[in-house]
N, C-alpha and C positions, 0 to 999 in steps of 0.2 A: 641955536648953535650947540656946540658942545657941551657948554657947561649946563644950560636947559635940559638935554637928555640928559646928564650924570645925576640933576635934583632930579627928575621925572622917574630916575631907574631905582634912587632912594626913597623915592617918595612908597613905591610899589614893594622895597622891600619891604619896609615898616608896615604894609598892609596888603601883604603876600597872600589873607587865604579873599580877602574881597578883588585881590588883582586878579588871583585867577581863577575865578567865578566869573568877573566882568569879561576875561580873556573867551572861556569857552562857550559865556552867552554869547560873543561877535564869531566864533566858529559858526555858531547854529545857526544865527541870523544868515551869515553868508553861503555855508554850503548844507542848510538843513534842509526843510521842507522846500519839495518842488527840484531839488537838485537829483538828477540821479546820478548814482554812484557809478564810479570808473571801473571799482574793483570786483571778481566775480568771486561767488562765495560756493565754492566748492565744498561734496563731501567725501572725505578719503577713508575708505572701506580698512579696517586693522588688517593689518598683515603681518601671520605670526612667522618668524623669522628661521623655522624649522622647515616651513613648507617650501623655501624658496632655495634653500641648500642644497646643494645634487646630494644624493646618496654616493659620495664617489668609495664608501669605505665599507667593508664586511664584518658585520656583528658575527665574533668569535666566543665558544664556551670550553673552557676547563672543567668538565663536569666531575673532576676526581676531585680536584681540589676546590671548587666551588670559587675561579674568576669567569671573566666575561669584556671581552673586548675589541677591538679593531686588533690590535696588535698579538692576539693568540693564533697567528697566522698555520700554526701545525695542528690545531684543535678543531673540533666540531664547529661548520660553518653554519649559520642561523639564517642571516638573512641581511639585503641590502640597507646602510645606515647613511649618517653623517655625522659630522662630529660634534653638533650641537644636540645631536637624540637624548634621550630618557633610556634607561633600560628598567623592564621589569620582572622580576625574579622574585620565583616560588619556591621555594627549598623543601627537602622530604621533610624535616619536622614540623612543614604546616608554618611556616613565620616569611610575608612577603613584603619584599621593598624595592622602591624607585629609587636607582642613581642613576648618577650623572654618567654618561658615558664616557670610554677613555680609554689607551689603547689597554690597560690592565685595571678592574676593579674587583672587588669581591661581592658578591652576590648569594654568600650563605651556602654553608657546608649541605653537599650532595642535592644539587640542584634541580629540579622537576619540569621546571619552569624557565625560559629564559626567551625573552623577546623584547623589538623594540617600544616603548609605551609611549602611543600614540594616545593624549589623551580624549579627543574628540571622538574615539571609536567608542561603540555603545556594547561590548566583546561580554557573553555570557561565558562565565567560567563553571566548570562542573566539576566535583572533587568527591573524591573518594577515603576518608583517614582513620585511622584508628588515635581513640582518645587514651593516653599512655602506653604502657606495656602493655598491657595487661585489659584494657578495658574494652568497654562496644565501639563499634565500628560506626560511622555516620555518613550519609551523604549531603551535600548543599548544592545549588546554584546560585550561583552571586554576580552582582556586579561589582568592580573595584571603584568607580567612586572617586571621589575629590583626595587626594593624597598629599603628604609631606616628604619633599625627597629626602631620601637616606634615613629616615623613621622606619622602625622596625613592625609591622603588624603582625597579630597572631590571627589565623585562618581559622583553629581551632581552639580550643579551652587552653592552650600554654602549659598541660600538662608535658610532663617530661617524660622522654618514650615516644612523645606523638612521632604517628608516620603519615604520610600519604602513599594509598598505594593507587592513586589513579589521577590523574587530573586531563580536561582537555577543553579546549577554548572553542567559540563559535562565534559567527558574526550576528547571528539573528535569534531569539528565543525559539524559534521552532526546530532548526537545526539543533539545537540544545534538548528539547524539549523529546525530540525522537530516538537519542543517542541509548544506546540501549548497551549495557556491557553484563561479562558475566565473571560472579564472586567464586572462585574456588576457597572451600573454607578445609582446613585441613581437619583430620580425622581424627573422630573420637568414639569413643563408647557411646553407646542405642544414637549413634546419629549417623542417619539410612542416605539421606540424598544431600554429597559433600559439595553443591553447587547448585546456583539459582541465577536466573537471570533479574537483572535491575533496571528499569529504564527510569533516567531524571525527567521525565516527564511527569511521574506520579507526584513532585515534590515543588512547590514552586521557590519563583527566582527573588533573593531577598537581599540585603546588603552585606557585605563580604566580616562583617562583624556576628551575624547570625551563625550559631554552630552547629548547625546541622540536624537532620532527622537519621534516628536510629534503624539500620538496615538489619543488624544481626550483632548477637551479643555474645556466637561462638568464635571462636580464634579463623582470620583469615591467612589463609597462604597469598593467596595474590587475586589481583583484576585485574581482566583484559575483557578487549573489544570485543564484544559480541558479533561471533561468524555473521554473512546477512545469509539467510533462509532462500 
């Protein structure tokens, strides 16, 4: 009766961990071995929640003022987004970072660089900078690598002065690897031939912390894209 199950349910507190040892040995006995199971044991593939967003919105840049957003709708158009994206931004003194996107962020004064960062893409970057005012000039090929958003990195030594005067992105190392541009270096005394061609293929592809290999250690005016032949 009743009062039998009330001492039987006392009996089990006072010996709660052998009650329920005896409880889930009578599970096993009943639906252990020899039972198959009801339930199916599926596997569900991760699904990152940026691929499945429509791009419904346009990655904008203020490249004077160094924003970057959905909502710079009068400014320089980039490219189709959504509003859970990454953006990544390379600025002329050589210092790059991932934020969060939005309709207005800042992205670092006189920008070089501005795209959405997809991190799954394996993108060779190729760069061109001068190490302070004054000093030699370097090239790299990098990959960007694992990042912390809104961390600032320096591309180059974080000398002060740094510039970049070239930067360009590629899907595959060999695209990269052929890119061929030409140095105009401005004019000085006993120096006869004020430009040279450079192709980043001579240099290979190393981590976006590497500073580069020395191209010329006279003063450059500027680099542009080598005409094709």
């Amino acid at each position: 009766g009743l009062e039998g199950a009330i001492a039987e349910t006392n009996k089990n507190l006072r010996n709660l961990t052998r009650f329920a040892v005896r409880y889930y040995e009578n599970l096993k006995k009943k639906y252990g071995k020899g039972r198959n199971p009801r339930t199916e044991v599926t596997e569900f593939a991760r699904v990152d929640r940026t691929q499945v967003v429509a791009a419904t919105e346009t990655l904008y840049v203020d490249e004077k003022n160094g924003f970057a957003g959905w909502g710079l709708r009068k400014e320089k158009a980039i490219e189709k987004c959504s509003r859970l994206d990454d953006i990544i931004a390379i600025s002329q003194d050589a210092k790059m970072r991932v934020v969060r996107i939005s309709d207005k962020a800042f992205v670092g004064k006189r920008p070089v660089h501005v795209a959405v960062f997809r991190k799954e893409e394996d993108k060779i970057y190729s760069m061109i900078y001068r190490d302070g005012r004054d000093g030699a000039v370097l090239a790299k090929r990098f990959r960007v690598g694992g990042v912390t958003r809104d961390k600032i990195y320096e591309l180059g030594k974080g000398t002060p002065g740094t510039r970049v005067f070239y930067l360009a992105v590629h899907d595959v190392e060999e695209e990269s690897a052929e890119n061929t541009v030409l140095i105009h270096l401005r004019p000085a005394l006993r120096l006869r031939n004020l430009s040279r061609l450079f192709q980043f293929g001579e240099i290979s592809v190393k981590g976006r912390g590497a500073k580069g290999n020395i191209i010329t250690k006279h003063a450059v005016d500027r680099v542009v894209k080598a005409p094709r032949e």
